[in-house]
N, C-alpha and C positions, 0 to 999 in steps of 0.2 A: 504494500500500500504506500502512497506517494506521502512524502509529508509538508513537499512545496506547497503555498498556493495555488502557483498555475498550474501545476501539474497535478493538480486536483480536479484544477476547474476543466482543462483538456480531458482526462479521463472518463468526464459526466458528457462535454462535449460529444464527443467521441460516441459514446454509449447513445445519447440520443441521435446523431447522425446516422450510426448503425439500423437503429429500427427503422428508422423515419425511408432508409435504402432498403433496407427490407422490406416494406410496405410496399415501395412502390415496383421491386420486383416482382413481390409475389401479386400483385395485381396484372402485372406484365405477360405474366406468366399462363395466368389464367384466362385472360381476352386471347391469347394464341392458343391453348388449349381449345377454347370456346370455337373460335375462329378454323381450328382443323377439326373439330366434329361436324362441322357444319358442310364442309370439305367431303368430310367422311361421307357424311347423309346426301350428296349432291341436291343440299338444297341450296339453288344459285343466288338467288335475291338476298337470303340471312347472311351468306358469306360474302357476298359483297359490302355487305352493311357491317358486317362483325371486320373486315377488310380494314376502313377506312378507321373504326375503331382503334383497332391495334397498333394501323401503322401513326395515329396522333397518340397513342401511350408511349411509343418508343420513339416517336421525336420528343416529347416530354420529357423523358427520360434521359435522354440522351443530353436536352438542354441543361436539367441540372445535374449530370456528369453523374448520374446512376451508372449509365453502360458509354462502352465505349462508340463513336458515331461508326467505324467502318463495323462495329459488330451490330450496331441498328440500320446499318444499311447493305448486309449480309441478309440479315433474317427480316427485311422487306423485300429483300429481291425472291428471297426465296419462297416466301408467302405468297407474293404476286405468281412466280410462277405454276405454284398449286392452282393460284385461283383460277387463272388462263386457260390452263390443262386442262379445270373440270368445265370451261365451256364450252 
């Protein structure tokens, strides 16, 4: 355990920054989950619309440096091209 100040106050920091990027992973996570069942079901309209979802969670994400941009523009390219394929 720390016994500076700052290095008190960084380790709360820190602990809250953690969840707050957890949060918004695990949201992340689940609109692409969401988003390839819908894939799965070839239902076209809901994956297009779960589509546009997902890919504004991970430019979100990406803006406040959750994930990295070429790995949010990895996993939209890749997304797009499921959605393409099931039309």
């Amino acid at each position: 355990m720390a016994n500076i100040k700052s290095a008190k106050k960084r380790i709360k920091v820190t602990q809250t920054k953690t969840l707050k990027n957890r949060m918004v992973k695990s949201a992340l996570k689940t609109a692409i989950k969401k988003f390839e069942a819908a894939v799965e079901a070839k239902n076209n309209e809901e994956a297009t619309t779960l589509y546009t979802s997902v890919v504004k969670s991970l430019d979100m994400a990406t803006t406040k440096g959750v994930v990295h941009k070429n790995m949010a523009a990895r996993k939209k390219s890749r997304l797009a091209t499921k959605l393409h394929a099931m039309a």
